[in-house]
N, C-alpha and C positions, 0 to 999 in steps of 0.2 A: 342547116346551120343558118343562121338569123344575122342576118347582117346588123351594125351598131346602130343604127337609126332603127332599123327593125326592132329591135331586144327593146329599145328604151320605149317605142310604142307600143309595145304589148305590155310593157311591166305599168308605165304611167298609164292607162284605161284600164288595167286589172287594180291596179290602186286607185285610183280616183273613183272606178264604180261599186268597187268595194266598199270603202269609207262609204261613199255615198249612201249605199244601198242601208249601213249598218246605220247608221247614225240617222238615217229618216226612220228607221223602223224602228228602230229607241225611242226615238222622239213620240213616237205612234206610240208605243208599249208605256211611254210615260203619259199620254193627255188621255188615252182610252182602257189603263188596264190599270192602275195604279190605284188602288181600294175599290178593287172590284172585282168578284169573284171570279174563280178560272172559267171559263169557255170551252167548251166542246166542239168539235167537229167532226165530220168524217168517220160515225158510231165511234167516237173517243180516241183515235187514229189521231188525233192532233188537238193539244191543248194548247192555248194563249193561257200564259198565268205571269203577272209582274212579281220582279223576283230581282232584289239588290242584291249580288254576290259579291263579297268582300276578300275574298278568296279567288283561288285560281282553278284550272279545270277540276269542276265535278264540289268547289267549294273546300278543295284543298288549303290549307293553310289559313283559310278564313278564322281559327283562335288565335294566332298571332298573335303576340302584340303589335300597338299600332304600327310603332317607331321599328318593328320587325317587316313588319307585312309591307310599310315604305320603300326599305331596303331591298325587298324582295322584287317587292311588284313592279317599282317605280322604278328607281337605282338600276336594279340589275338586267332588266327588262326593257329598259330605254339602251342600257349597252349591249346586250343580244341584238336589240334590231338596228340598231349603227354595225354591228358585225357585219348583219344578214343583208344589210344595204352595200357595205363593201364586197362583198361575195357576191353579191345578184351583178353591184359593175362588173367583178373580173371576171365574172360568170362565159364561160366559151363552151358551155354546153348546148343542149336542143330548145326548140322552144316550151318543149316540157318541163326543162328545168327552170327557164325564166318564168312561167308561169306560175309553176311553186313558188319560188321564191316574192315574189311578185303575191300571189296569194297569202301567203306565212306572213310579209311584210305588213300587208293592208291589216288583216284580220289583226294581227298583233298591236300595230299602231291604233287603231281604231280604238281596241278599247285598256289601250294603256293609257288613252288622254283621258277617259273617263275615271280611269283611278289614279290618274296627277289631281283631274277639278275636282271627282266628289269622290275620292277613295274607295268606290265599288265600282260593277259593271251592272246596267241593267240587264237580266235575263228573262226572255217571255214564252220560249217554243217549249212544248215537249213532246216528244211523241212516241210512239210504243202500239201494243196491242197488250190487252188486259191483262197481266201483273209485269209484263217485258215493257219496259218504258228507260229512255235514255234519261238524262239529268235535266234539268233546265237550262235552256243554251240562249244562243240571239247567232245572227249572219256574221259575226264577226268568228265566232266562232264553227260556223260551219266553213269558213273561209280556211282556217285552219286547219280542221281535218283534210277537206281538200285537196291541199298545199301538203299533206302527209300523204295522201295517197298518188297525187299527182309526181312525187319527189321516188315514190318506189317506182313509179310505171318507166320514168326518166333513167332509173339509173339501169330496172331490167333493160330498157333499149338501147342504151349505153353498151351492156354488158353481152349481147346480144350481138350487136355491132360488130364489137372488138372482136369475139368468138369466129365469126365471118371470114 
């Protein structure tokens, strides 16, 4: 169990290097990929390809309309993570849970301020093996997944615990 000073400085360094990490590497994806053809690496194992997503995981809801996909993105998604910021304080789980939540928080913030200033997310990773490939992502959203899997490992240990 993570003492109160404890919890607050793992969640603030998992948010601060989060943001951090997303939002230079956007910045990268917009001054070196942005009208320029995808990139290859690692025999095709790893594409760089700049990719505005107006939509939400995988480019969901991306037909929207505008005044919709506001509501959605911005509205309801700036109160999800004022939830997830009150739940991460009262949080008296393990430091797995703060970690998720702390995870879910950053990657979520991170690129909901990009669709408050420019109503998309920049997206530039993809990766796969020849026709198996995932969608186009960026860290913010790998930060998410994460925060998903980090969130089941916490509650199996939880559940584990309590069984004891």
């Amino acid at each position: 169990m993570l003492t109160w000073t404890g919890k607050w400085l793992v969640l603030l360094a998992l948010v601060a290097g989060t943001i951090g990490c997303d939002r230079v590497t956007k910045q990268l994806a917009i001054d070196n990929l942005a009208g320029q053809p995808t990139q290859s690496f690692l025999a095709d194992t790893v594409r760089l390809t700049y990719a505005e997503n107006t939509g939400g995981f995988l480019s969901l809801g991306a037909g929207m309309s505008p005044a919709l996909r506001a509501l959605v993105f911005n509205v309801a998604t700036g109160a999800i993570l004022v939830l997830l910021a009150v739940m991460a304080w009262r949080q008296r789980g393990s430091a797995w849970h703060v970690a998720a939540f702390s995870l879910f928080i950053a990657g979520g913030a991170s690129n909901w301020v990009d669709r408050v200033k420019h109503g998309h997310v920049v997206d530039f990773l993809n990766v796969g093996i020849g026709w198996l490939r995932t969608g186009i992502f960026n860290v913010a959203d790998v930060a998410i997944m994460l925060a998903v899997a980090l969130f089941v490992v916490a509650e199996l240990r939880a559940r584990a615990a309590a069984a004891r």
